[in-house]
C-alpha positions as CSV (number, residue, x, y, z in Angstrom):
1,X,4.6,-4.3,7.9
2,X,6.4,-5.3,10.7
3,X,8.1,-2.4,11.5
4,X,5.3,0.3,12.3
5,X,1.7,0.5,12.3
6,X,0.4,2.2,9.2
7,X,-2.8,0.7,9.1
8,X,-3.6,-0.2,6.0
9,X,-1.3,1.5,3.5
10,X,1.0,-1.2,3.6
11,X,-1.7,-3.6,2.0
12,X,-2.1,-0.6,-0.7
13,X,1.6,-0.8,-1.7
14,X,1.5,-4.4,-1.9
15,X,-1.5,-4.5,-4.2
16,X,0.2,-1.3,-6.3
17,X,3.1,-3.3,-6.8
18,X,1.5,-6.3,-8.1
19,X,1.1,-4.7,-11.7
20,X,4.4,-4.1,-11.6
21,X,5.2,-7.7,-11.5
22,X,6.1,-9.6,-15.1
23,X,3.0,-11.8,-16.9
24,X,5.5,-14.8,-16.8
25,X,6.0,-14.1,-12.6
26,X,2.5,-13.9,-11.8
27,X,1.9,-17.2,-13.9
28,X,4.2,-18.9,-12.1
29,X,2.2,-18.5,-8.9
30,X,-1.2,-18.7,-10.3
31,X,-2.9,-22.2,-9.9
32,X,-3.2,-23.4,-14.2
33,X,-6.9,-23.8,-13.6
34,X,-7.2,-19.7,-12.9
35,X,-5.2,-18.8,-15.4
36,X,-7.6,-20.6,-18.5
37,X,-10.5,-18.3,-17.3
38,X,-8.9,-15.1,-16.9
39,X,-8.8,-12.8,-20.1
40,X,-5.6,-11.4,-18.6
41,X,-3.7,-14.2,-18.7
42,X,-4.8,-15.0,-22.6
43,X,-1.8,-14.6,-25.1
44,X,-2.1,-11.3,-26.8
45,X,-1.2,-10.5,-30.8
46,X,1.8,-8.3,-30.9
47,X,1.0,-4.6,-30.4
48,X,2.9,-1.6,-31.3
49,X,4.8,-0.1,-28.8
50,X,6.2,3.2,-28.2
51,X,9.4,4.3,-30.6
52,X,12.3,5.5,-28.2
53,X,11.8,9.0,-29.9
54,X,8.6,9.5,-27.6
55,X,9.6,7.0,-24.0
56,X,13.4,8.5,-24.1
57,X,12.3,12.6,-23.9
58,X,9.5,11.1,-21.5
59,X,11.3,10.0,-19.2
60,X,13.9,12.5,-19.1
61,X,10.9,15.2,-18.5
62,X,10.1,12.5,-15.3
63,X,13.4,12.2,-14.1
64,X,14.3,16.2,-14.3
65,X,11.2,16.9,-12.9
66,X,11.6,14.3,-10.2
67,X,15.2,15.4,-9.4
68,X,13.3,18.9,-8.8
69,X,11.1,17.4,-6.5
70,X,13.7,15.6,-4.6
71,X,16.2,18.9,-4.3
72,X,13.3,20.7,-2.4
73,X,12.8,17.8,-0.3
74,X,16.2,17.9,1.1
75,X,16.0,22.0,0.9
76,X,18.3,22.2,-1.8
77,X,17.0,25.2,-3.9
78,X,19.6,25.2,-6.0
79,X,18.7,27.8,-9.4
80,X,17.1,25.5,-11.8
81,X,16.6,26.7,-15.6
82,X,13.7,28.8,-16.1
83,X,12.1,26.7,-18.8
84,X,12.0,23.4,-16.3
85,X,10.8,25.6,-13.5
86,X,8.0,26.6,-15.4
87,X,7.1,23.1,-16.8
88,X,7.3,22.7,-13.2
89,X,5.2,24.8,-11.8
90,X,2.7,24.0,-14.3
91,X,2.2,20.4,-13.7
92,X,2.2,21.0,-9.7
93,X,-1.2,21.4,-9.6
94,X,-1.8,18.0,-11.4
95,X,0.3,16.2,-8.4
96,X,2.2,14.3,-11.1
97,X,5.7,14.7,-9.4
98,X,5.3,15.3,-5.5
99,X,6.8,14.2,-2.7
100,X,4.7,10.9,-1.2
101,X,3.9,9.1,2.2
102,X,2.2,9.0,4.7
103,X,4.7,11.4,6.8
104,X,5.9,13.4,3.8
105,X,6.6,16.3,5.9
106,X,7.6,15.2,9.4
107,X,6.9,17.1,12.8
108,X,10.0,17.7,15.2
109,X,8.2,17.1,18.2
110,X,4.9,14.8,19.1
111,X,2.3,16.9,20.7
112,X,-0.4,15.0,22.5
113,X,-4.0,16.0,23.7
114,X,-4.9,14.5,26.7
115,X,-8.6,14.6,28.1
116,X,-9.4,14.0,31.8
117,X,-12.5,14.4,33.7
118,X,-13.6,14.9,36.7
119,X,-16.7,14.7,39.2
120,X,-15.3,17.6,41.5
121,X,-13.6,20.1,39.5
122,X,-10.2,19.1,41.8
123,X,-9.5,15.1,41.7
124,X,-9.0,14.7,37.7
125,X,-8.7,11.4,35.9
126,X,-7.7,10.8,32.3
127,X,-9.4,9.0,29.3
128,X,-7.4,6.3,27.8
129,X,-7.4,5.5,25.0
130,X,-7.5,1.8,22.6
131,X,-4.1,3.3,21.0
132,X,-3.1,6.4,21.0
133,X,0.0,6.9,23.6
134,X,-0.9,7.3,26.8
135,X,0.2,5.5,29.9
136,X,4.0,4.7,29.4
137,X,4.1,1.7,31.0
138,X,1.4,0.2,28.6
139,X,3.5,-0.9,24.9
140,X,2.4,0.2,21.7
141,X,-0.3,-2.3,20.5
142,X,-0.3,-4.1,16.5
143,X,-3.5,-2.9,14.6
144,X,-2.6,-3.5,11.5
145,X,-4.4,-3.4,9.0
146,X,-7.4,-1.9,11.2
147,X,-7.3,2.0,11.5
148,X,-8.2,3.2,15.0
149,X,-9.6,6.8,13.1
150,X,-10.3,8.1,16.4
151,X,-7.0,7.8,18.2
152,X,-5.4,8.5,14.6
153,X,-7.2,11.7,14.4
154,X,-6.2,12.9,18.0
155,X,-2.4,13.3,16.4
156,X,-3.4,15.7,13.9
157,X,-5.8,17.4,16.2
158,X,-2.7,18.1,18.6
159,X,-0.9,19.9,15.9
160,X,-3.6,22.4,15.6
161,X,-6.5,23.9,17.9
162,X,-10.2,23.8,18.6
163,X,-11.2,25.9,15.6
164,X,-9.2,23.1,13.0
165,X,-10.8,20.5,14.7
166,X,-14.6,20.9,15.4
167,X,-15.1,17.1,15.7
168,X,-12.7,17.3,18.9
169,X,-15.3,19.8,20.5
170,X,-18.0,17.4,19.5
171,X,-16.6,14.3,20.9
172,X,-16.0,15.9,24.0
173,X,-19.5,16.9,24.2
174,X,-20.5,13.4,23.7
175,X,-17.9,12.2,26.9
176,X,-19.6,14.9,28.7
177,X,-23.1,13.1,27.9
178,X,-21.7,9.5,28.3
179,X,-22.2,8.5,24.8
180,X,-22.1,5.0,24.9
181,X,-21.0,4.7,21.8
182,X,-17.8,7.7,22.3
183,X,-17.2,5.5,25.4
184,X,-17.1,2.1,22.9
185,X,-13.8,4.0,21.3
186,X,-12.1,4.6,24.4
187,X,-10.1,1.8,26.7
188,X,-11.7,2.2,29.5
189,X,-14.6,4.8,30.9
190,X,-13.2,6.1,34.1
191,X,-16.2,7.2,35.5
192,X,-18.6,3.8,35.2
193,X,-21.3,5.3,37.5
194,X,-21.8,8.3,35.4
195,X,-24.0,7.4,32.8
């Protein structure tokens, strides 16, 4: 959390990983008084649980299927048996074994849109914005765990054009209105007077 600004998926991950923590651990840091109202917390009868004949070729079907995954990640297509490439292939669709985060496929370079107006069609001024990048002198700011969607989308419309992004279009319509509410998401309107 302290190392980048990914909004708030780094609060998803925690809570994800609390189930993963032990009964006995989470008890331990539970006020007593919580834990005598909560039906998860109540002692359980035994249950059956699964015979090693069924979690042992489980998670060998995982892990083969995961060291699939992982081979194409680093572009290693080495010539994998027919049968697991066609279990393979048949569970890609259900997104059971993929590659995740939030940059799962990185770009090699950071394209950046930058809008600028103007009053004369020859002096032009940018827009800046809350937090995308912009002036170099201005640091990167913490927003964690807000999600600036505006500046966030501006990335992702860089990587493509006009066509993939029909919201850009709009928003610029709305600068060209002074929309005080497109304004409201930008750092600072540089044409006040305009309105």
């Amino acid at each position: 959390m302290l190392t980048g600004n990914y909004c708030f998926f780094n609060l998803l991950t925690i809570a994800l990983c609390l189930v993963l923590l032990d009964d006995a651990a989470i008890l331990r840091l539970v006020p007593i008084r919580c834990v005598a109202f909560s039906p998860v917390f109540k002692t359980r009868g035994s249950t059956s649980k699964l015979r090693p004949f069924v979690t042992v070729p489980l998670a060998c079907i995982a892990i083969t299927l995961s060291l699939v995954q992982l081979s194409g990640m680093f572009r290693l297509q080495g010539p994998w048996p027919k049968p697991i490439a066609a279990v393979y292939e048949w569970l890609l669709p259900f997104r059971t074994f993929n590659s995740y985060g939030l940059f799962a496929v990185m770009t090699t370079s950071r394209p950046e849109i930058i809008v600028e107006g103007s009053q004369d069609g020859m002096t032009w001024v940018e827009y800046e914005f809350k937090h995308k990048p912009g002036d170099l002198k201005r640091g990167p700011q913490f927003v964690e765990p807000h999600q600036p969607r505006l500046d966030w989308q501006m990335w992702f419309a860089a990587l493509g054009d006009y066509r993939q992004n029909p919201w850009f279009v709009n928003f610029c319509v709305r600068l060209l209105q002074g929309s005080p509410e497109v304004l409201k998401l930008l750092e600072h309107n540089p044409f006040p007077a305009q309105r």
